[in-house]
C-alpha positions as CSV (number, residue, x, y, z in Angstrom):
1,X,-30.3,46.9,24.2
2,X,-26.7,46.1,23.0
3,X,-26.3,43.4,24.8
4,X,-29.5,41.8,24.7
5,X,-28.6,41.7,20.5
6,X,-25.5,40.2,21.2
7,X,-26.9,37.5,23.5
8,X,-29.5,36.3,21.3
9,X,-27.1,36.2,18.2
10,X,-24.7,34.4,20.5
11,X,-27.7,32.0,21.4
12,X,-28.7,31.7,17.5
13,X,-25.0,31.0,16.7
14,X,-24.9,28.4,19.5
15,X,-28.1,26.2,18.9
16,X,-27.5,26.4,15.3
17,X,-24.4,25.2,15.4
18,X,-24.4,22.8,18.5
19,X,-26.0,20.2,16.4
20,X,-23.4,19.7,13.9
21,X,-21.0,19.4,16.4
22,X,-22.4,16.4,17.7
23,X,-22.5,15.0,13.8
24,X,-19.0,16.1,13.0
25,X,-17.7,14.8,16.7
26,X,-19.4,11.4,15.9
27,X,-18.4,11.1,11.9
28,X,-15.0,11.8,13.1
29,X,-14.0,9.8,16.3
30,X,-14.9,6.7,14.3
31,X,-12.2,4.1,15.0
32,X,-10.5,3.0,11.9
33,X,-10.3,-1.1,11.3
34,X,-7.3,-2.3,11.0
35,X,-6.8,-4.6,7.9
36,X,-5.9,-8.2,8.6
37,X,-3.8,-8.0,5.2
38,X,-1.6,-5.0,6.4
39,X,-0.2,-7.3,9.2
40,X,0.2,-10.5,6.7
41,X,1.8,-8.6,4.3
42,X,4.9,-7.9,6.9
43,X,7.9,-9.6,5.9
44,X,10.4,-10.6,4.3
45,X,10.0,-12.2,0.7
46,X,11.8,-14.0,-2.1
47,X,10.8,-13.9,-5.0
48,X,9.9,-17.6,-6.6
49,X,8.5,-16.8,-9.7
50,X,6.5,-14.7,-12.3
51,X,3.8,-15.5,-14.9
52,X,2.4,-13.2,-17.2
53,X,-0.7,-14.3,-18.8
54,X,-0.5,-17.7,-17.0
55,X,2.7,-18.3,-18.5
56,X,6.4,-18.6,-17.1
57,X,8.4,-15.9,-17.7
58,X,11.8,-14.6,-16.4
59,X,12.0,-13.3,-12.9
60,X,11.6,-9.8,-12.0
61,X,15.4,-8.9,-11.6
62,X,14.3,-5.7,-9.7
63,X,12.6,-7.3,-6.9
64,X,14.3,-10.3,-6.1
65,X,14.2,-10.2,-2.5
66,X,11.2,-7.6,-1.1
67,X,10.9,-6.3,2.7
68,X,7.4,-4.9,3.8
69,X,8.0,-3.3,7.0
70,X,5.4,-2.2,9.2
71,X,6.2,1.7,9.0
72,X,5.5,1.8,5.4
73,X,8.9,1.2,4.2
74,X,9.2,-0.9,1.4
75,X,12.9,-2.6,0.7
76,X,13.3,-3.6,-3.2
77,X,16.5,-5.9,-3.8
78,X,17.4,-5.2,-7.5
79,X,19.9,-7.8,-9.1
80,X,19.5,-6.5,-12.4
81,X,22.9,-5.7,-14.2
82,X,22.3,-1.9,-14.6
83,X,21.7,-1.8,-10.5
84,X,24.7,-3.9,-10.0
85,X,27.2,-1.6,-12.3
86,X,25.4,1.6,-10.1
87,X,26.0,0.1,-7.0
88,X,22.6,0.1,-6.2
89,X,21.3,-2.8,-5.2
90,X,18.8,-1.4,-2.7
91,X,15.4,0.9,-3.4
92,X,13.4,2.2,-0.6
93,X,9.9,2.9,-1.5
94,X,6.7,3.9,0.3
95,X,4.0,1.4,0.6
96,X,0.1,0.9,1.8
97,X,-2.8,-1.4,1.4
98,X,-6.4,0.4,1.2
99,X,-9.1,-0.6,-0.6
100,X,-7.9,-3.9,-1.5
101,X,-4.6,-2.9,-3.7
102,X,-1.4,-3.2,-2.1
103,X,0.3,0.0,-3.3
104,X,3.7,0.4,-3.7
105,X,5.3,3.9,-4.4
106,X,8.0,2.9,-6.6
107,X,4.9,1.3,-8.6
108,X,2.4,3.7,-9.2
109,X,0.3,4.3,-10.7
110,X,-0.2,0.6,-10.8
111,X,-1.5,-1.3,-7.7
112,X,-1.2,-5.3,-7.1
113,X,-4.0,-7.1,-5.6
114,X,-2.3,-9.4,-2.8
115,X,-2.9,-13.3,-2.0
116,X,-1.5,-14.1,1.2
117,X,-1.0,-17.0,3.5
118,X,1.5,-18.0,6.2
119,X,4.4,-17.9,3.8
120,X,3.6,-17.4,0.4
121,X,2.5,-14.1,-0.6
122,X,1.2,-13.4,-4.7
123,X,0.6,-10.3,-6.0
124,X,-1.1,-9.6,-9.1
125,X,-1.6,-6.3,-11.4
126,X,-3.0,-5.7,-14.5
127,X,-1.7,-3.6,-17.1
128,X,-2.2,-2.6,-20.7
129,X,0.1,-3.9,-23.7
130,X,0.8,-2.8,-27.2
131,X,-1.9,-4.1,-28.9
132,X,-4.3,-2.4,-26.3
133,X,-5.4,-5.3,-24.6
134,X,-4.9,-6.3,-20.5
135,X,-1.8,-8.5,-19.5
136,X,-2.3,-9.8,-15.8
137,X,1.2,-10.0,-14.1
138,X,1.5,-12.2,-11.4
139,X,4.3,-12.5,-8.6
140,X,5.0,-14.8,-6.4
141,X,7.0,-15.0,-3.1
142,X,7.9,-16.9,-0.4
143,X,8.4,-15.8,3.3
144,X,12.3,-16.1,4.4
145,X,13.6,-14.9,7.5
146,X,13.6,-11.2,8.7
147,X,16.4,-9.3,7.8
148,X,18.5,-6.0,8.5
149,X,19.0,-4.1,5.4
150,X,21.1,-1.1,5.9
């Protein structure tokens, strides 16, 4: 008598349960899409020039020359004078594009919404001033060759 209980609890268990395996087997071997963006975004860029609110302003001194590597390294070239006195030039951030934001690490919790073509690359945030109203920040690069920064 035992065993018959155990049996038909293991068969309960089993058909009750076989079904979700199939749902959570076929929810989860979905292959992801891999974003054209991701692989435009690869490179290296110079910095060309910077508009907030449509209008020129000073370059971005911390991210004069920008490398986006494919293993999610991102190489900021900071000329500002502080960096320069520090000795350090070079910041390595963390970086990923989901959802239509190119986030980078050193960045958050501000994302830029990318423009890309073969070599020009803008990236655009939004962000909050003083007086409580939105400033768009655009930045705008141009592809140069691949380097090795150590």
């Amino acid at each position: 008598m035992k065993i018959t209980n155990e049996r038909n609890l293991f068969q309960v268990i089993l058909f009750a349960f076989f079904p979700l395996l199939f749902i959570f087997l076929g929810t989860s071997c979905q292959k992801d899409t891999v974003d054209d963006m991701s692989v435009k975004i690869v490179g290296t860029w110079h910095q060309t020039s910077k508009t907030i609110d449509g209008n020129s302003a000073t370059k971005d001194s911390t991210r004069l020359l920008m490398q986006i590597n494919a293993n999610q390294i991102c190489i900021l070239c900071d000329s500002s004078s502080a960096a320069i006195k520090a000795k350090s030039i070079i910041n390595r951030s963390g970086w990923s594009y989901t959802g239509g934001l190119l986030n980078i690490a050193i960045d958050l919790p501000a994302s830029w919404t990318p423009v890309v073509d073969s070599n020009s690359l803008s990236i655009r945030r939004l962000d909050f001033n003083q007086a409580g109203g939105i400033t768009k920040t655009t930045l705008t690069f141009e592809r140069v060759a691949n380097l090795v920064i150590n």
